[in-house]
Structures are given as C-alpha cells and as structure tokens.
MIRO-669151 format. One record per residue (C-alpha): residue number from 1; residue in one letter; x, y, z. Coordinates in steps of 0.1 Angstrom, whole numbers, plus 5000, padded with zeros to 4 digits. Example, Ala and Ser with C-alpha at 12.3 -4.5 7.8 and 13.67 -1.06 7.14 Angstrom:
<recs>
<rec torvo="1" marro="A" xx="5123" yy="4955" zz="5078"/>
<rec torvo="2" marro="S" xx="5137" yy="4989" zz="5071"/>
</recs>
This chain:
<recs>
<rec torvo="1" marro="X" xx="5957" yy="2414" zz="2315"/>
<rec torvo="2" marro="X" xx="5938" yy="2435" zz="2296"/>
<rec torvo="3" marro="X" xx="5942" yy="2477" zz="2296"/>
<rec torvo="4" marro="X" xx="5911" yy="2493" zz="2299"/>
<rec torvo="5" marro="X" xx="5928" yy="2526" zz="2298"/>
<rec torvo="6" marro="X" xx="5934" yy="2547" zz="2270"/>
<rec torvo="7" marro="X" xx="5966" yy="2551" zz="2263"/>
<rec torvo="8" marro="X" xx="5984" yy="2575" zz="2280"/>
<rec torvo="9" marro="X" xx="6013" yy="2584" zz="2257"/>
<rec torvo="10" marro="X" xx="6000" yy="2583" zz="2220"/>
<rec torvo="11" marro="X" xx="6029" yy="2592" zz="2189"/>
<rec torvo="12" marro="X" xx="6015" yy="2589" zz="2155"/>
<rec torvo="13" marro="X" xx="6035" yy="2598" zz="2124"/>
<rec torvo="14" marro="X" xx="6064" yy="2618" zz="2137"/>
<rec torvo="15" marro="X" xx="6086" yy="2628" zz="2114"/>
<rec torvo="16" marro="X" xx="6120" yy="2648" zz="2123"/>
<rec torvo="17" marro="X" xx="6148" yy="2660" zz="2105"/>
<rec torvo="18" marro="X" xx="6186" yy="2677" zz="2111"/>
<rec torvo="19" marro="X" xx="6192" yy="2698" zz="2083"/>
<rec torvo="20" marro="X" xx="6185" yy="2676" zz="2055"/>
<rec torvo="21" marro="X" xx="6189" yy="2643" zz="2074"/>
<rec torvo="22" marro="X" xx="6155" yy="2625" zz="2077"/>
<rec torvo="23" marro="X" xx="6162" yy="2607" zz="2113"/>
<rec torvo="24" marro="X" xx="6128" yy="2601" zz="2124"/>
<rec torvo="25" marro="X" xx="6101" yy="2584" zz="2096"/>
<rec torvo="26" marro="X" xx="6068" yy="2579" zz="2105"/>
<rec torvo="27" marro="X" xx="6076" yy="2569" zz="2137"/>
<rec torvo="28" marro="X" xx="6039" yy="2560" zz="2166"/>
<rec torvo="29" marro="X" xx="6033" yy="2542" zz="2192"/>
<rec torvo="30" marro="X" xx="6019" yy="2540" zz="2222"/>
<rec torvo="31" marro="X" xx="6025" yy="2539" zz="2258"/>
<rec torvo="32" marro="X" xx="5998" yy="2529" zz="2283"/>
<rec torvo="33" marro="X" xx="5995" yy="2535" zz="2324"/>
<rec torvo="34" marro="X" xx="6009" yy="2503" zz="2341"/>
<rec torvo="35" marro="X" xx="6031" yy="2491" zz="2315"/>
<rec torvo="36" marro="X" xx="6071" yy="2491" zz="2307"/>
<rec torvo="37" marro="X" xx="6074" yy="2503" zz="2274"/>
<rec torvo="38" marro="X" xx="6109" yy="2496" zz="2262"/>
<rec torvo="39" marro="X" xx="6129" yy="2512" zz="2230"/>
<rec torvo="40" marro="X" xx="6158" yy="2493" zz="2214"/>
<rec torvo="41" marro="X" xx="6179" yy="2501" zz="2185"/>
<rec torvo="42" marro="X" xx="6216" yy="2500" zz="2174"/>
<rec torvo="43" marro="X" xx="6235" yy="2532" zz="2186"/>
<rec torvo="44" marro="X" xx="6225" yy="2563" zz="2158"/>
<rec torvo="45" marro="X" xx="6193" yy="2547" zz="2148"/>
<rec torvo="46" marro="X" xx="6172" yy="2576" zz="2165"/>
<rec torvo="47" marro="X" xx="6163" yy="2566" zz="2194"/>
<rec torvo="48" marro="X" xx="6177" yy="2596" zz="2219"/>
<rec torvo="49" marro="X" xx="6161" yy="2619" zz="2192"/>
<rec torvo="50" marro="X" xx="6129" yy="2605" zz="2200"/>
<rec torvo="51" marro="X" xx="6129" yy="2604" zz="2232"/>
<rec torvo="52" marro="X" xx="6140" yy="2645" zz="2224"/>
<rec torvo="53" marro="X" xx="6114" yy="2650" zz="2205"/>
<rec torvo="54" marro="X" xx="6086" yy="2637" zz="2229"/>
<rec torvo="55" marro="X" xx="6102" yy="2660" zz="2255"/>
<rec torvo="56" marro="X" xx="6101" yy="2692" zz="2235"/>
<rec torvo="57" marro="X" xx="6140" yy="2695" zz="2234"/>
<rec torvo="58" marro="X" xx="6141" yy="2692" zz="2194"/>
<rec torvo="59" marro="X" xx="6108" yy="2701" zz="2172"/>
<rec torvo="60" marro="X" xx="6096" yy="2673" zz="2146"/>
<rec torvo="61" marro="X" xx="6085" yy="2687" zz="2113"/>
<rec torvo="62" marro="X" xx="6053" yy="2668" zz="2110"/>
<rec torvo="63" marro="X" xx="6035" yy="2639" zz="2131"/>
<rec torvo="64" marro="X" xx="6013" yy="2642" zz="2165"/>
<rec torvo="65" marro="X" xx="6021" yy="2632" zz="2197"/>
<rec torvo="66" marro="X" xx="5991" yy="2635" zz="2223"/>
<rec torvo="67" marro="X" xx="5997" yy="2629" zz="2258"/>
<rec torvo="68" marro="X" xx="5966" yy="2622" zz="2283"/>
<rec torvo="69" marro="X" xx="5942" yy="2632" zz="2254"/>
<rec torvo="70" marro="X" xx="5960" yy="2665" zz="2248"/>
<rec torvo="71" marro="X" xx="5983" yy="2675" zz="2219"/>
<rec torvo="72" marro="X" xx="6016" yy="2680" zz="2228"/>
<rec torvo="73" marro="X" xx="6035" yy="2686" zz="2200"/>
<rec torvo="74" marro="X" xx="6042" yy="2725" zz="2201"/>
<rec torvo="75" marro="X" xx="6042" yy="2723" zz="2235"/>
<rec torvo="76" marro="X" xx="6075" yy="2740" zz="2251"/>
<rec torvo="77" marro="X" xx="6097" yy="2713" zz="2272"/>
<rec torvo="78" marro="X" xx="6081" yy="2730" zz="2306"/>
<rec torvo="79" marro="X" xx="6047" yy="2725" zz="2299"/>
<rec torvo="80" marro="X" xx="6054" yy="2692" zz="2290"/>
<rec torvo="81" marro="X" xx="6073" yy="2686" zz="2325"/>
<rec torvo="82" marro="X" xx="6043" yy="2705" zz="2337"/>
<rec torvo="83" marro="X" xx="6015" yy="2685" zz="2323"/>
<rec torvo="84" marro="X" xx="6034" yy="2653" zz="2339"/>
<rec torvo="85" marro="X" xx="6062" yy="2637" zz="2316"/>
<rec torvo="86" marro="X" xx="6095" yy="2631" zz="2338"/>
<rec torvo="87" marro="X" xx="6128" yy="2627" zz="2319"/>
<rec torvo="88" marro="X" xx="6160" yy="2611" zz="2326"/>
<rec torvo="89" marro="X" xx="6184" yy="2622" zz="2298"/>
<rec torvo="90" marro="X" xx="6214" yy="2597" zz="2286"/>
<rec torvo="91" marro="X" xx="6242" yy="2607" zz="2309"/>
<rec torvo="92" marro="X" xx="6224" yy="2617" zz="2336"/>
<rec torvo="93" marro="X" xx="6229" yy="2656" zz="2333"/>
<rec torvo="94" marro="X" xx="6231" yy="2661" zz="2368"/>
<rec torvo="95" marro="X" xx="6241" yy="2695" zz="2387"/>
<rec torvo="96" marro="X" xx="6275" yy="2685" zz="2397"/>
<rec torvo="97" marro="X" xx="6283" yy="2715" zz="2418"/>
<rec torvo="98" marro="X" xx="6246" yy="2711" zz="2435"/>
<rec torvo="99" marro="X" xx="6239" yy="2691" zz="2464"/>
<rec torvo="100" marro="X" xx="6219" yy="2662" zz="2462"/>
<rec torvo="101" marro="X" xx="6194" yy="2681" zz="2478"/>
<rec torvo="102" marro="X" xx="6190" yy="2710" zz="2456"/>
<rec torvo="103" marro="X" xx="6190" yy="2685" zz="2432"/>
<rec torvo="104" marro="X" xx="6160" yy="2670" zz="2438"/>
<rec torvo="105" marro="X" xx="6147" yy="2707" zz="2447"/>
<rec torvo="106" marro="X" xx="6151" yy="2714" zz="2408"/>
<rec torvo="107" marro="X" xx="6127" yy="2681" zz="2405"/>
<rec torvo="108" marro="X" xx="6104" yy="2700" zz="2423"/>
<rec torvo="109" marro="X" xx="6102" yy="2732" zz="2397"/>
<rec torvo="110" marro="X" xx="6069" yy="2725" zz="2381"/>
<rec torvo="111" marro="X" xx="6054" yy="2720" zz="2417"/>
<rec torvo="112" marro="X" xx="6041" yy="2744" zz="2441"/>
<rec torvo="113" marro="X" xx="6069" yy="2764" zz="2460"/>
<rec torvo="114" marro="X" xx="6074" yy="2752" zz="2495"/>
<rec torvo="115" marro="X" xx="6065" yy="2717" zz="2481"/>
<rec torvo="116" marro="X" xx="6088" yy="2688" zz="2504"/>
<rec torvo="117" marro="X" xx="6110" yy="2665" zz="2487"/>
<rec torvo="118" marro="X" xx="6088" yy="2633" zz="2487"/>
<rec torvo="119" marro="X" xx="6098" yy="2606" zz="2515"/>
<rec torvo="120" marro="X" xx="6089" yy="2580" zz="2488"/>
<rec torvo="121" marro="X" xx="6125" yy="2591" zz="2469"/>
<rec torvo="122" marro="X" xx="6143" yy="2580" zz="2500"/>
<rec torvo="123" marro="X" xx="6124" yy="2547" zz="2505"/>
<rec torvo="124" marro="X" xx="6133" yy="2542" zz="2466"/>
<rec torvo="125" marro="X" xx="6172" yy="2553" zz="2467"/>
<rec torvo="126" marro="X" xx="6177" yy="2549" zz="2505"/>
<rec torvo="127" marro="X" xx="6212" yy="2561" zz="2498"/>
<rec torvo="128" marro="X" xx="6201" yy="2597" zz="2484"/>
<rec torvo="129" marro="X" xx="6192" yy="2602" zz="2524"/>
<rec torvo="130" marro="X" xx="6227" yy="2595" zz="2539"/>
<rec torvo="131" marro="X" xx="6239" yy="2617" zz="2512"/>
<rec torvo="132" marro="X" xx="6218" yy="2646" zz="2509"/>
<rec torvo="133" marro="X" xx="6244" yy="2672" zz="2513"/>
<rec torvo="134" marro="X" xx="6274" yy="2660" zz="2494"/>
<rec torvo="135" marro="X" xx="6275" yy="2673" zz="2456"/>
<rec torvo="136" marro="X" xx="6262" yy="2656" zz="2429"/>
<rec torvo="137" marro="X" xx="6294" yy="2656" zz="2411"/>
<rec torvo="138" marro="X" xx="6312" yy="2631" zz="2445"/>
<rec torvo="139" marro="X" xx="6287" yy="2605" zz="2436"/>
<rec torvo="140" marro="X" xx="6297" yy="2577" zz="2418"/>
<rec torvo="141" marro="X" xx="6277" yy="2570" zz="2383"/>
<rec torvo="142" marro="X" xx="6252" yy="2544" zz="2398"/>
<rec torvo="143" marro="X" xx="6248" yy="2573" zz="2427"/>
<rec torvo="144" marro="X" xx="6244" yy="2599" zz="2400"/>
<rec torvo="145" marro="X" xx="6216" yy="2579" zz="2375"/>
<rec torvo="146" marro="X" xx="6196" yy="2569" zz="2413"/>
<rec torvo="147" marro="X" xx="6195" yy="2606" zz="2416"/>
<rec torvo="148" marro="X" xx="6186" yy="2615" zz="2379"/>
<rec torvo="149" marro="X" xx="6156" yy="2588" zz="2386"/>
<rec torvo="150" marro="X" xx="6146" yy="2604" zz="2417"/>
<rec torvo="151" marro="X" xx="6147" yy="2644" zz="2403"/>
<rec torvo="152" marro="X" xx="6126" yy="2627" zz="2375"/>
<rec torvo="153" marro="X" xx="6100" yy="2612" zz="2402"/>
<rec torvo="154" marro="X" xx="6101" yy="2640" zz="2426"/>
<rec torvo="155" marro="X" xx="6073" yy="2660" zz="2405"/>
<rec torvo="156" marro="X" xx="6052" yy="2626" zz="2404"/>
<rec torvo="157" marro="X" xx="6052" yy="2623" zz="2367"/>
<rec torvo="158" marro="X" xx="6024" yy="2597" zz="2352"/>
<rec torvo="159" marro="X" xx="6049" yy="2591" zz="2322"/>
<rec torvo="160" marro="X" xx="6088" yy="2586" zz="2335"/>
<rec torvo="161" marro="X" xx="6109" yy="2584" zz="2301"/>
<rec torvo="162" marro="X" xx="6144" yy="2568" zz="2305"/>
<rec torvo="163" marro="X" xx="6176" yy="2573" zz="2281"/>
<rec torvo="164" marro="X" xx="6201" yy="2545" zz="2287"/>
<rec torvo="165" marro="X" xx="6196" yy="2541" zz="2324"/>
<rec torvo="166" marro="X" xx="6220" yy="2516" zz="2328"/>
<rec torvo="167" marro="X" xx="6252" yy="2529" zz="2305"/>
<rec torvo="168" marro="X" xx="6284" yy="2531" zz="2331"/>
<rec torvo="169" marro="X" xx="6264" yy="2517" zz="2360"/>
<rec torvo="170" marro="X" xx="6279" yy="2487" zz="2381"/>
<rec torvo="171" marro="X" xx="6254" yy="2452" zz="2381"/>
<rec torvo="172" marro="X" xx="6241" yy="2456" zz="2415"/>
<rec torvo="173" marro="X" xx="6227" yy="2495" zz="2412"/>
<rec torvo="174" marro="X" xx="6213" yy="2479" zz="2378"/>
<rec torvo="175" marro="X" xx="6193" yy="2456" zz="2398"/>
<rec torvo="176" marro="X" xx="6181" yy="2481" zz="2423"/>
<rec torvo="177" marro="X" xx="6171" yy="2503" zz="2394"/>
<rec torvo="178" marro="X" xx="6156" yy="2478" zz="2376"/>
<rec torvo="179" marro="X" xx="6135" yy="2465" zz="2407"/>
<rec torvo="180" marro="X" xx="6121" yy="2508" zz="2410"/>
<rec torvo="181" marro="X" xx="6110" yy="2507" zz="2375"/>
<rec torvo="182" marro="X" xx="6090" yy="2474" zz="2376"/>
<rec torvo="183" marro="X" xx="6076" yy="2488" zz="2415"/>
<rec torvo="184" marro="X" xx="6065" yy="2523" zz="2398"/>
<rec torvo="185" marro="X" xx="6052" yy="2500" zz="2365"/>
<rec torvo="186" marro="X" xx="6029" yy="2477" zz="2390"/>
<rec torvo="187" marro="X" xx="6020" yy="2504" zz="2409"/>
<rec torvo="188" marro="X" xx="5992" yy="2511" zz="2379"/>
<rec torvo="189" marro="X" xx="5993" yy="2553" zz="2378"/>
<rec torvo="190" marro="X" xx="6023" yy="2556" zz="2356"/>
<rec torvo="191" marro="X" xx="6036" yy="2547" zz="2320"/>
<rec torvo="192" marro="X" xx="6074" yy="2539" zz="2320"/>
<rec torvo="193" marro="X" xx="6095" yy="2544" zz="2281"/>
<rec torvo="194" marro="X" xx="6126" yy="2528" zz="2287"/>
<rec torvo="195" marro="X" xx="6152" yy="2532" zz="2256"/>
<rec torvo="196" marro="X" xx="6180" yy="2504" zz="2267"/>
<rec torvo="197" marro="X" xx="6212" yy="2494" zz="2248"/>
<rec torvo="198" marro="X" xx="6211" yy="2466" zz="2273"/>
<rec torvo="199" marro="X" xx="6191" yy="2436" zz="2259"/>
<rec torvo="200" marro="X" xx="6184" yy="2415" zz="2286"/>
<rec torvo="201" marro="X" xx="6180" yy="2444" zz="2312"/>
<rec torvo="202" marro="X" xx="6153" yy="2453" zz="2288"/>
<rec torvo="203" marro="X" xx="6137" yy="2423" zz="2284"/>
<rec torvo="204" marro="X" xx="6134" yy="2412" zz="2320"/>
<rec torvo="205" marro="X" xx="6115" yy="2447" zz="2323"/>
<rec torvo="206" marro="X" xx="6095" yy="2452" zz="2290"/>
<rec torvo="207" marro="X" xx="6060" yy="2446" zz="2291"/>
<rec torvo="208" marro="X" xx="6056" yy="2460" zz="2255"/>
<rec torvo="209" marro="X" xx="6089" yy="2464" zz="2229"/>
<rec torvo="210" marro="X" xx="6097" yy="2485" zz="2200"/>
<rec torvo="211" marro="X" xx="6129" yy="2484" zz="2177"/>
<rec torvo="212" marro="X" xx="6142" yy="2512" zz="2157"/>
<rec torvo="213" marro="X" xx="6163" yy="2508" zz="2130"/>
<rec torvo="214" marro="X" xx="6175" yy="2541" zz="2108"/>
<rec torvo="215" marro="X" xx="6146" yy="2560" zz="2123"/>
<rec torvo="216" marro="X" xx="6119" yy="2540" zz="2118"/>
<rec torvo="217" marro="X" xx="6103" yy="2512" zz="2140"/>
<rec torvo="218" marro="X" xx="6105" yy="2482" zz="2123"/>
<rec torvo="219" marro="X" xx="6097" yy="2455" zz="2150"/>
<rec torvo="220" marro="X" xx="6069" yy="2459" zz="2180"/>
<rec torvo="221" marro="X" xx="6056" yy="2434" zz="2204"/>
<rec torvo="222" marro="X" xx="6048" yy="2420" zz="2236"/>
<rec torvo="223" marro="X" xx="6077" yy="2415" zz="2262"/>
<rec torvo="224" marro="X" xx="6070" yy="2378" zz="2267"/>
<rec torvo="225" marro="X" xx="6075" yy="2377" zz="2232"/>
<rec torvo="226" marro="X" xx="6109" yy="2393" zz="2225"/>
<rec torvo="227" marro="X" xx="6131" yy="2357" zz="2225"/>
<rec torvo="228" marro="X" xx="6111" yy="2340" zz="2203"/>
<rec torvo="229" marro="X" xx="6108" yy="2373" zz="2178"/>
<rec torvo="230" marro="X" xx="6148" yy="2372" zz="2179"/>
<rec torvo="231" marro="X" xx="6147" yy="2407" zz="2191"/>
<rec torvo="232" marro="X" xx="6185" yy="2404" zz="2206"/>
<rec torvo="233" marro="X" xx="6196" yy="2397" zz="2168"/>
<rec torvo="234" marro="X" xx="6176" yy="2426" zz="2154"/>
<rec torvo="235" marro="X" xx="6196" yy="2446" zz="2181"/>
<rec torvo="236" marro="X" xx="6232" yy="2432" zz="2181"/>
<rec torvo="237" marro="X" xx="6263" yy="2450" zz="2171"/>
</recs>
C-alpha cells in the first residue's frame, strides 16, 4: 500500500562524534505514520547513539533531523517528548522505587496536569492493572519493558522509538509485545523505530529495514524483502 503521508520522521546527513570518534556518518532515513521501521546492526555499530541523538540525549555535530515538518535538531530532549516522540531506552530505565503507577504518572509529564492515566495502557499490558501499586523494581524484566512501553504511550506519542525491546525478556512477553507494536503500527496515527538485536523478532515486525554497520547505514529495504537481501548475514555475530 502506498503512503500518501509525508514522512513523519525525516533524518538526513547526521553526523556525530565522541571526542574524536566519528560514530555516526552521514546517517538519513525516514520513518512514515503506519509503518514499523526497524534498526539492525552488530552490537557498537551506532545504533543506541542514534536512537540518542534523535531524542536530544547526545547533540550530533552536523546533519538534520525534522520531525512532522519541524526541525528538531537543537531541540532539548523535552520539547522533543513534547512535540510527540515517545522513547523506550535499552534497559528499560524504569523508577525502581516508584510504583507502577507513578510510573506511568511520569509518562504523563508533557501532558496537562490532572491528565488520567489512559485505560488503553491497561487494555495493552492488562497486567500493569493488577499491579498498579507494587514498585517497579518487584517486577520481573518482561513486567518492567511492558511498563517502559506503556510510560512511552501514556503521552500518546505519533513516533514511539524502541532500544532493544526484547533483551532479557522471556518468549511469551516477546510475543505480547510484539503483537502491541504491530496493533499501534495498523492503527495508522503512529510511526514505530524499532532498533532489535533480535533478527527474526524484527523481521516478523518490520515493514521497512535499515542496517548499520560502523555508523553508517549500509543496507535499507522493504520488510518482505529482508530474507532474500540476506539481512540475518549482514547482522550475525
């Protein structure tokens, strides 16, 4: 199917260094409302420091990234969260000693005060409910990265940007995440970047793929695409 949408997420040219390390080189692409946009790449290669970079969390020395049609670049990581990119770092960065329900409350801190935690976050994560006073840091990890999804989701981004979503996680939370990200994806108001050490989670999920290798991309493609392209040998260890 065609995308008659601009795209939402638009990188062109980044550049980014640490010290005198060039780690990301002329590094664009695009991401695009609708559509499972997935980021593989040996462990080092630069992925997580994109992903950075897009949020505001490290600067990049040259390049542009425009998000709805505004540049974002020098934007600080708030107004970022602000203007509607959700992030779910590698690791999950949860607030151990929070609840889960001030945890989703800090979700809520680019939206008006008073706002409700959204109903839809219990209908994705129906565990979060039964849970909703017990510390973040009693969950297991699949209990932790549902909750890292759902602080994400509970300002409504339109682009949700996952780091490793399924590192540590046991198989069956990695289906029940990976069954929310394809639901938000067909859903058609929101642009999912999904950076995945695991190849064929990935590919089940990616509508569009890029492959990173010493900070640049050097492979992109449709999902469908991704066996025949020997994608999995591009990425193996």
């Amino acid at each position: 199917m065609t995308n008659t949408h601009p795209p939402l997420l638009q990188v062109a040219n980044v550049n980014q260094y640490y010290g005198g390390s060039h780690i990301l080189r002329d590094v664009s692409f695009e991401a695009n409302l609708g559509r499972i946009t997935v980021l593989l790449g040996r462990n080092g290669v630069g992925k997580t420091t994109l992903l950075k970079s897009l949020m505001g969390a490290v600067p990049i020395r040259n390049g542009s990234i425009q998000f709805n049609g505004q540049a974002i670049e020098r934007a600080a990581p708030y107004e970022r969260a602000r203007a509607g990119i959700g992030y779910v770092p590698q690791g999950r960065e949860i607030f151990a000693r929070l609840t889960v329900e001030d945890n989703l409350r800090m979700g809520l801190a680019t939206q008006p005060a008073g706002t409700d935690i959204p109903a839809e976050l219990f209908e994705l994560f129906p565990v979060l409910q039964h849970m909703l006073h017990r510390r973040g840091g009693d969950l297991s990890g699949g209990q932790q990265q549902q909750l890292a999804i759902a602080r994400a989701l509970a300002s409504a981004p339109q682009l949700l940007v996952l780091d490793e979503p399924t590192e540590g996680i046991q198989p069956s939370i990695i289906k029940d995440i990976g069954r929310v990200i394809r639901m938000l994806a067909s859903r058609g108001d929101m642009a999912i970047l999904l950076c995945e050490q695991y190849y064929d989670f990935a590919e089940e999920l990616a509508d569009d793929y890029l492959v990173m290798e010493r900070g640049e991309v050097i492979a992109r493609g449709a999902g469908r695409d991704m066996q025949a392209n020997g994608v999995r040998q591009l990425v193996a260890i």
